[in-house]
KOLDRENGU-115941 format. One record per residue (C-alpha): chain; x, y, z. Coordinates in steps of 0.5 Angstrom, whole numbers. Layout:
# residues N
[drenro A,[X,Y,Z]];
...
# end
This chain:
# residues 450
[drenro A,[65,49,-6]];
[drenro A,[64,41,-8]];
[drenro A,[65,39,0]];
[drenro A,[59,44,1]];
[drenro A,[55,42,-4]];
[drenro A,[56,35,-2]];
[drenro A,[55,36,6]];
[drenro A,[48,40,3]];
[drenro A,[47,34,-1]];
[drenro A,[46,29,4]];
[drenro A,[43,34,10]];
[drenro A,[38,33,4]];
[drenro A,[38,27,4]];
[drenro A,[37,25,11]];
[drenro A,[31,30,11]];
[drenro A,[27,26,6]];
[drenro A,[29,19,9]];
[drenro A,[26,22,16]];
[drenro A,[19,24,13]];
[drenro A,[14,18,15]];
[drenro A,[9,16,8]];
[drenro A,[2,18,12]];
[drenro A,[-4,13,13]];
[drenro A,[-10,13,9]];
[drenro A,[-15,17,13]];
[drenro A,[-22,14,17]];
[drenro A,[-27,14,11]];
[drenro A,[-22,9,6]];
[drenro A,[-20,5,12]];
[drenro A,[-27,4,13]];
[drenro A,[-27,0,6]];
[drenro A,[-24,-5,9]];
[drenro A,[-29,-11,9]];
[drenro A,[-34,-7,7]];
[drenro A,[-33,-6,-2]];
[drenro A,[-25,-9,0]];
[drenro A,[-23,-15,4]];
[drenro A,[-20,-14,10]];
[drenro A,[-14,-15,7]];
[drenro A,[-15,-10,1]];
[drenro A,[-17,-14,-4]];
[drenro A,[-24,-11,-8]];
[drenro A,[-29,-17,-6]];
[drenro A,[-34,-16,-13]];
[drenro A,[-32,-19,-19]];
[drenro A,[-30,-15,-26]];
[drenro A,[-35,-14,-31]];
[drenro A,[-35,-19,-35]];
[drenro A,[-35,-25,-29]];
[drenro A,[-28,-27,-33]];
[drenro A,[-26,-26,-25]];
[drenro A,[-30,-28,-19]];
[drenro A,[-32,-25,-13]];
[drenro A,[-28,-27,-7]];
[drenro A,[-30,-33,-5]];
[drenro A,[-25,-34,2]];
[drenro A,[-23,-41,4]];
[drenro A,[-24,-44,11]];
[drenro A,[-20,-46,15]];
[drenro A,[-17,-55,15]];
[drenro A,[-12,-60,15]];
[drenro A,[-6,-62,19]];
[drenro A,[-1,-58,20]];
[drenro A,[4,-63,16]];
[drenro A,[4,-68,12]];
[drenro A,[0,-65,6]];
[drenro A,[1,-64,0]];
[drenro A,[-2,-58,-4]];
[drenro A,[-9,-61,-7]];
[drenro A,[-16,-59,-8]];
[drenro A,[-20,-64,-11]];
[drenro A,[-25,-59,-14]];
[drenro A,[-20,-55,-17]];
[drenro A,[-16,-60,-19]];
[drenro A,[-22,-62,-23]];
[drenro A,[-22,-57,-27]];
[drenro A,[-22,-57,-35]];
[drenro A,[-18,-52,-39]];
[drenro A,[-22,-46,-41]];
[drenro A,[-16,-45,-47]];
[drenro A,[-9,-44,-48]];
[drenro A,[-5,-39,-51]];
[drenro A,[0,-41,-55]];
[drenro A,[4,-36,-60]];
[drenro A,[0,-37,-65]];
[drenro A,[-6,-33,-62]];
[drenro A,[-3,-30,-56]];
[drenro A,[-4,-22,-60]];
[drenro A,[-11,-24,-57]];
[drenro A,[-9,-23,-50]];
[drenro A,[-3,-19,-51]];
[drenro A,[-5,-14,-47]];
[drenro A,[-7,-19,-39]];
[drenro A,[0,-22,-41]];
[drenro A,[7,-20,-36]];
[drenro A,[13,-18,-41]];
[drenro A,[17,-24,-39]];
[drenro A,[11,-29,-42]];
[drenro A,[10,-25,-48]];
[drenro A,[18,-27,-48]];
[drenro A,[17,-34,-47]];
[drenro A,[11,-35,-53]];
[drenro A,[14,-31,-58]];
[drenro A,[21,-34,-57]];
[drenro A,[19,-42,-55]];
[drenro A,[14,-46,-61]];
[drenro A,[14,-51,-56]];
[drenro A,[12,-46,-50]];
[drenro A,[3,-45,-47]];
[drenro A,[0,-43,-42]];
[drenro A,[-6,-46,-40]];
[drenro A,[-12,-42,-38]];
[drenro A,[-17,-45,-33]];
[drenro A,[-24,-41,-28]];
[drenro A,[-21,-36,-24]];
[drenro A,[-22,-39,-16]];
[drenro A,[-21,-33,-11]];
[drenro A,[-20,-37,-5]];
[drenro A,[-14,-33,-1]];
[drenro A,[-16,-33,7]];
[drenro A,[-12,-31,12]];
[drenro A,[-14,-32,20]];
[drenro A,[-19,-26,24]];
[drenro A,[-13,-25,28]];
[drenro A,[-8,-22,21]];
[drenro A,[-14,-19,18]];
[drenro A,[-17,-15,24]];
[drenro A,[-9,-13,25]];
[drenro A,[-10,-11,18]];
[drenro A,[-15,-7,19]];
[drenro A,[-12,-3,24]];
[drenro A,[-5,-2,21]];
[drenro A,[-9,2,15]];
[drenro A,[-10,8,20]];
[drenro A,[-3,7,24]];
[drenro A,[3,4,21]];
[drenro A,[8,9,17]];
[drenro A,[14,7,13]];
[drenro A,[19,12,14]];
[drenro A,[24,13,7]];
[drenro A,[23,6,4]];
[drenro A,[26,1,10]];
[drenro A,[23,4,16]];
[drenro A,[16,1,20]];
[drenro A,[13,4,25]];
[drenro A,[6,3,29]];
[drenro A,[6,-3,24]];
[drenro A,[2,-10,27]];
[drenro A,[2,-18,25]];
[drenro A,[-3,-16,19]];
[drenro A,[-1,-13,12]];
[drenro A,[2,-6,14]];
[drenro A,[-1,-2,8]];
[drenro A,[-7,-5,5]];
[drenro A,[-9,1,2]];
[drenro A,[-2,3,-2]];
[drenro A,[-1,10,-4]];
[drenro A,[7,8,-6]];
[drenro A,[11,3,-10]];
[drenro A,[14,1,-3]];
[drenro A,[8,-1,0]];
[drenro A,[5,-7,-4]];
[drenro A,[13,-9,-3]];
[drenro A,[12,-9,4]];
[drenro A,[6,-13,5]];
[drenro A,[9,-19,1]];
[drenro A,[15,-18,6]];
[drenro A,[11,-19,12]];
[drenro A,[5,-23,10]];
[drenro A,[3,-28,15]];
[drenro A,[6,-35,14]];
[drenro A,[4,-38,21]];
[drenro A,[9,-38,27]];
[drenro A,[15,-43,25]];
[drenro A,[17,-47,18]];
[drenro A,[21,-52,17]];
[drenro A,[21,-53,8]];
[drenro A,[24,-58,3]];
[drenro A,[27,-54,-2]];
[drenro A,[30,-57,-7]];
[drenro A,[33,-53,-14]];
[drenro A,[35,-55,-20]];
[drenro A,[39,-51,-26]];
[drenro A,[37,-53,-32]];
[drenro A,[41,-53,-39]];
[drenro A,[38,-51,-46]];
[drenro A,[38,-59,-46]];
[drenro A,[33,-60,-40]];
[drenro A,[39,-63,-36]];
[drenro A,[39,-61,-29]];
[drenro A,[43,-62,-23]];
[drenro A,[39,-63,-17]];
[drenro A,[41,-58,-10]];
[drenro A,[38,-60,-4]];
[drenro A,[36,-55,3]];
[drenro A,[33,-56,9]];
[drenro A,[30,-49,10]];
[drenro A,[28,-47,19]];
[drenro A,[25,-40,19]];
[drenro A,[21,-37,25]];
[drenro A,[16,-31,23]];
[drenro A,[16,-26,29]];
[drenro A,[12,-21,27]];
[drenro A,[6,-25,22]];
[drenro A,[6,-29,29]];
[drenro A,[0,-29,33]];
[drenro A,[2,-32,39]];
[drenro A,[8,-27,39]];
[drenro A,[5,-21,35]];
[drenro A,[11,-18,35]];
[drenro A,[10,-11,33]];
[drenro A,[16,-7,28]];
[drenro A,[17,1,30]];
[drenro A,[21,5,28]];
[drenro A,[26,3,34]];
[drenro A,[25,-5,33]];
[drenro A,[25,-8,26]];
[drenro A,[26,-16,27]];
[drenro A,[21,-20,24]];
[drenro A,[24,-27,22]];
[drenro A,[30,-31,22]];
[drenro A,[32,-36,17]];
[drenro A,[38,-42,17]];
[drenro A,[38,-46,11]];
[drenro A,[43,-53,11]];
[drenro A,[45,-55,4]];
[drenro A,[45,-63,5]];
[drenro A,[46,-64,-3]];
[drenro A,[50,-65,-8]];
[drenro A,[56,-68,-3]];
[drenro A,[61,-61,-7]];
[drenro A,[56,-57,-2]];
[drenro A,[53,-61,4]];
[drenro A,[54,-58,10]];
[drenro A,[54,-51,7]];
[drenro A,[50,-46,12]];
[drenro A,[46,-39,11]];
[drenro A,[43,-35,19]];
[drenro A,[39,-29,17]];
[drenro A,[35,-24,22]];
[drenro A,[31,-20,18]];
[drenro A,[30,-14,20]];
[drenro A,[27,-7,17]];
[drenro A,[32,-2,17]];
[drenro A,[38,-1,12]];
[drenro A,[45,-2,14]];
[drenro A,[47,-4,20]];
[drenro A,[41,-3,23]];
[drenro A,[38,-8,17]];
[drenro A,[40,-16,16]];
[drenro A,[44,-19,19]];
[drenro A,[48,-26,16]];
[drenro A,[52,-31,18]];
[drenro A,[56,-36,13]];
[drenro A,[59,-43,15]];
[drenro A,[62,-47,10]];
[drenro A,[65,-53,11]];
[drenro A,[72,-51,8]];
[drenro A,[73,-46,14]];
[drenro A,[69,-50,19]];
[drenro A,[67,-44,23]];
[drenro A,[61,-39,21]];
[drenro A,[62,-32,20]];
[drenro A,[58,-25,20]];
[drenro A,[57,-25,11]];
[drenro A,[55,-18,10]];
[drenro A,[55,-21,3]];
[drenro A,[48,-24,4]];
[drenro A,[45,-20,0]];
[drenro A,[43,-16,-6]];
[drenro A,[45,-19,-13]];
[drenro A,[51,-23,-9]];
[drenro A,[49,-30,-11]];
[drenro A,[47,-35,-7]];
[drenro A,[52,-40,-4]];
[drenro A,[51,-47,-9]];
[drenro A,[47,-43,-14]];
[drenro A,[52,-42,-20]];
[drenro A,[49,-35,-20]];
[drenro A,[43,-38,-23]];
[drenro A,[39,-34,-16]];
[drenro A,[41,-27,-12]];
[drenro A,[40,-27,-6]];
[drenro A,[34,-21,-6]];
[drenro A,[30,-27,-11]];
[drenro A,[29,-32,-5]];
[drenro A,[21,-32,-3]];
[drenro A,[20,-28,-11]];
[drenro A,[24,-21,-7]];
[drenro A,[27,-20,0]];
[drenro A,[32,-15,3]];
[drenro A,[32,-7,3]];
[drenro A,[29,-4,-2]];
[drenro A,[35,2,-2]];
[drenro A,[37,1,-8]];
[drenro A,[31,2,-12]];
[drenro A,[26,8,-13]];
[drenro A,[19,4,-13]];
[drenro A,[13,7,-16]];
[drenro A,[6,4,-16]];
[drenro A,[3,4,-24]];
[drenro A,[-3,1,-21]];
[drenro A,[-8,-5,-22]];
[drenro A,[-10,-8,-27]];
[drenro A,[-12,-16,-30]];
[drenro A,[-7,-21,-32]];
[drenro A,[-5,-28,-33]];
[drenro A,[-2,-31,-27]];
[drenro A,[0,-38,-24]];
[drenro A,[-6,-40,-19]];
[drenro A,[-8,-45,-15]];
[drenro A,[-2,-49,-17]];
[drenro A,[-4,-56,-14]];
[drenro A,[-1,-60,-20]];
[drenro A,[6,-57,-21]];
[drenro A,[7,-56,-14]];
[drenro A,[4,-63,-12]];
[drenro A,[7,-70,-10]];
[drenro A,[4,-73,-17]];
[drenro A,[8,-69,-20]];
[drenro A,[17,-72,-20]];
[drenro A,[22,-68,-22]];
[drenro A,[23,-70,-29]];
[drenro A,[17,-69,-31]];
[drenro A,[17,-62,-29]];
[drenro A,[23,-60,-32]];
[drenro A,[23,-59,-40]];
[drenro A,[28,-56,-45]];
[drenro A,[28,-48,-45]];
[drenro A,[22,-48,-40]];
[drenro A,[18,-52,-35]];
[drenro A,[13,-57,-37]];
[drenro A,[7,-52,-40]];
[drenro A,[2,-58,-38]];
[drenro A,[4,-57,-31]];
[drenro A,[2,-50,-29]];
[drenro A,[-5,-47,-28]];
[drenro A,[-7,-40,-30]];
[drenro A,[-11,-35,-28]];
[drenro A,[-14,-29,-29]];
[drenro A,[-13,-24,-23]];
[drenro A,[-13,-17,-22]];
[drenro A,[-5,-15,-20]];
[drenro A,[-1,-10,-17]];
[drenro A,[4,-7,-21]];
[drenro A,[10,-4,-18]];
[drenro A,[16,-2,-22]];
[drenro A,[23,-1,-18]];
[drenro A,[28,4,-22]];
[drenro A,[36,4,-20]];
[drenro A,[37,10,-16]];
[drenro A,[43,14,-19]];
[drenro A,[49,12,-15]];
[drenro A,[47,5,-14]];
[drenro A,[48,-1,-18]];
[drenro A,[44,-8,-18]];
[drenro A,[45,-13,-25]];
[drenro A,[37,-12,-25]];
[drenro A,[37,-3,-27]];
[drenro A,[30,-4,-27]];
[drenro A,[24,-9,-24]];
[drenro A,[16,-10,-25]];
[drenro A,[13,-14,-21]];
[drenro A,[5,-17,-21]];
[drenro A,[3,-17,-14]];
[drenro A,[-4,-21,-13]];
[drenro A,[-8,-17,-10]];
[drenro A,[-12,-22,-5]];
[drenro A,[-5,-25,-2]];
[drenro A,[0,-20,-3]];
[drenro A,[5,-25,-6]];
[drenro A,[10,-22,-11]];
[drenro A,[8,-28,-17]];
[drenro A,[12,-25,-23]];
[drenro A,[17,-21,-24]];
[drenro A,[20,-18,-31]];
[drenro A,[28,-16,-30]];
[drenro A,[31,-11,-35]];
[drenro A,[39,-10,-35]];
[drenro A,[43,-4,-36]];
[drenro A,[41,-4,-44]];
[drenro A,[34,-4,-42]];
[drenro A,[32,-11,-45]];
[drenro A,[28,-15,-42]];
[drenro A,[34,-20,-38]];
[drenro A,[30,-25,-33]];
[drenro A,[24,-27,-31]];
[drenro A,[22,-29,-25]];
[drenro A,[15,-33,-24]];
[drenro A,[12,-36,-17]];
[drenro A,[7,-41,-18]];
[drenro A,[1,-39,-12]];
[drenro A,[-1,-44,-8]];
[drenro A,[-7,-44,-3]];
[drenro A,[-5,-45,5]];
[drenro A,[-12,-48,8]];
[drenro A,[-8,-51,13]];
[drenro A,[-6,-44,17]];
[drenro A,[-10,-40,12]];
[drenro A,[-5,-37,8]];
[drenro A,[-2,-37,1]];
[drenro A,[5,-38,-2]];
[drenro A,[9,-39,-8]];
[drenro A,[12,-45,-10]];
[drenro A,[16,-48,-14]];
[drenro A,[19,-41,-16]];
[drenro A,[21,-41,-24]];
[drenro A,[27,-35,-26]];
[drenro A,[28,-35,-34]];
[drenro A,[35,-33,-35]];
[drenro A,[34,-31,-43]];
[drenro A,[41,-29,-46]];
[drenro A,[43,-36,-43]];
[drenro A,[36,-41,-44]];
[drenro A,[38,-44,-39]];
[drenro A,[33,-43,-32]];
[drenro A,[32,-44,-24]];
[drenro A,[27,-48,-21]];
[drenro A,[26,-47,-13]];
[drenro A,[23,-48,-7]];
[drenro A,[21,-55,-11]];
[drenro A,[19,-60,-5]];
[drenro A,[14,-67,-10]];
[drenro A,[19,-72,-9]];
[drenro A,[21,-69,-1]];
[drenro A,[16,-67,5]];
[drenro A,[12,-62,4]];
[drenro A,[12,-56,8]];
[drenro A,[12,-57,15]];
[drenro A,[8,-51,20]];
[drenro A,[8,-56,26]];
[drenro A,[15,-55,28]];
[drenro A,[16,-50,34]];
[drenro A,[25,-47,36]];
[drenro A,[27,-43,42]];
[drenro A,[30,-37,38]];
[drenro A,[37,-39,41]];
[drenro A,[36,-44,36]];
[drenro A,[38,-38,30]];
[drenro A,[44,-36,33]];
[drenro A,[51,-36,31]];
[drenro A,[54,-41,35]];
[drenro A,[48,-46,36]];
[drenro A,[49,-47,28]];
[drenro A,[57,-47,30]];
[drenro A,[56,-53,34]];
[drenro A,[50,-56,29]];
[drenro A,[56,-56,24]];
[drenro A,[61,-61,29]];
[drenro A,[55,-66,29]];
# end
């Protein structure tokens, strides 16, 4: 009897993975540029005017070489803070993870300054956009199909979708990132991690646009090299990233130099933590959130307003050295800039069965980027356990957004992780082209022996 309950289980369950989330019909794909930007977003301000209409960005400047800045912005004076004294008055605009940070740290702010809706993307990604509105599917939650270059769901119906668009926004052809990470004590002593990251985006790539179907899934490939601290130099991480779960999903391989070879490493993944990180970052935290969303029952709670890091160019810039970054308990409050934005609010709850130290997620998603910017962590006691904040930049340069540095507060320690810092290294550079066998297991074997 309990075999046939559990057989008739599991036919269940792959019937309900079969079904394919629908597209929206014509009449609200045709609110794409029109009452929405091509890419989602609702193009009028809010009521008040406290945030603006979107204002798109032109594309300039090399495509390396630059650090994060806009000298208009940057001139910006602080509108107010909120502090722990007043924050009741904003409340309701705030992510639980900085209520937990105001109510905890005197010595803990938030500078609030204009809201500058400036996110663009290229014409190539936002007519992609719209076209994948009335053709892209998501089959169960880790399957695309009909899905091209642009955002897949620019009109989200489930919590899986808004997820999908950060996953698969467009960051260029090629990328090579410094990124430097630093764990951080009660005391603001940190110890300083250095990664060169590679990455080749294959199907936000306009040359290639490389669609994902229900029988093709691959869309980026990662190597990352830690070169510092001497403990961990030479240690290497390979990932094709693909849609699917299983064997049909990530692949990753491991090399380190204690084996001196590198090795298929189903263990990149999840809430495994990464190599050198002293469990400070999992594996599905890198980029704010990455990997399969199988573990997870996702619904969308909706939109709403609320405080989030934007137009981070002084946090993020080379003015800004690492000791001044970094502060006791939390990072330097000068440094960051908050905005007023409407946000995505997805919520993930364990699946019964599964297991991740994270039973539940919130995550805030920017509605003209699509970026995951915070993400409040609950653990199996339902309190509040992380939080995890990505400081947003505006990418001009190729006409994108991205996160850096990302921040994830680890509350029952008080100590927290930063990463994805470059101020003091290169900024990232778009310039870079690799030959795909450049991301295969043996070139990095043979990288290993220089």
């Amino acid at each position: 009897m309990k075999q046939r309950f559990a057989l008739t289980l599991g036919v269940a369950c792959l019937a309900y993975a079969s079904l394919a989330v629908s597209k929206v019909g014509p009449d609200e794909a045709g609110k794409l540029g029109k009452d929405l930007t091509p890419v989602g977003a609702e193009k009028a301000g809010n009521q008040d005017g406290s945030i603006p209409e979107w204002t798109p960005r032109v594309k300039e400047g090399p495509l390396s070489g630059e650090f994060p800045h806009d000298d208009k912005i940057d001139g910006d004076a602080i509108k107010f803070t909120i502090n722990k004294s007043n924050m009741a008055q904003y409340e309701a605009k705030l992510t639980e993870g900085h209520k937990f940070l105001l109510k905890t740290y005197d010595s803990y702010k938030m500078n609030v300054y204009p809201t500058r809706r400036l996110v663009n993307f290229p014409e190539e990604v936002k007519a992609a956009t719209v076209k994948n509105a009335s053709t892209c599917e998501m089959i169960g939650t880790d399957t695309l199909d009909n899905c091209k270059l642009g955002f897949p769901f620019p009109i989200p119906k489930t919590g899986a979708e808004p997820v999908w668009n950060h996953k698969l926004k467009y960051r260029g052809d090629y990328a090579k990132r410094y990124n430097n990470q630093m764990i951080v004590q009660r005391d603001g002593q940190f110890q300083l991690t250095k990664i060169i990251e590679d990455a080749a985006f294959y199907y936000g790539s306009i040359g290639k646009q490389t669609p994902l179907t229900k029988d093709s899934g691959e869309f980026l490939r990662y190597l990352s090299r830690t070169v510092a601290p001497p403990r961990l130099a030479g240690t290497f991480i390979l990932v094709h990233e693909k849609a699917g779960t299983g064997e049909a999903g990530r692949s990753a391989w491991l090399y380190t130099p204690a084996l001196k070879r590198i090795r298929r490493a189903p263990t990149v993944c999840c809430d495994n933590p990464y190599e050198g990180t002293d469990g400070h970052q999992f594996y599905d935290q890198v980029d704010m959130f990455n990997g399969s969303l199988e573990r997870y029952n996702w619904k969308l709670v909706g939109k709403k307003e609320v405080y989030i890091p934007y137009n981070s160019n002084k946090i993020a810039g080379n003015k800004t050295k690492y000791k001044d970054l970094v502060r006791p308990k939390h990072v330097n409050p000068e440094l960051p800039r908050y905005e007023l934005h409407r946000v995505w609010v997805v919520e993930a709850n364990i699946k019964p069965g599964t297991s991740h130290t994270f039973k539940k997620r919130v995550m805030y998603l920017d509605e003209d980027s699509w970026n995951i910017v915070a993400e409040d962590d609950y653990d199996n006691r339902d309190q509040l356990m992380q939080f995890h904040e990505g400081h947003l930049i505006v990418v001009p340069n190729i006409l994108a957004a991205s996160t850096v540095p990302e921040v994830i507060y680890h509350f029952n320690s008080g100590r927290y992780f930063v990463t994805a810092a470059f101020n003091e290294d290169q900024p990232v550079d778009l310039s870079v082209k690799y030959n795909d066998d450049y991301f295969n297991a043996s070139s990095v074997q043979k990288m290993t022996t220089k």
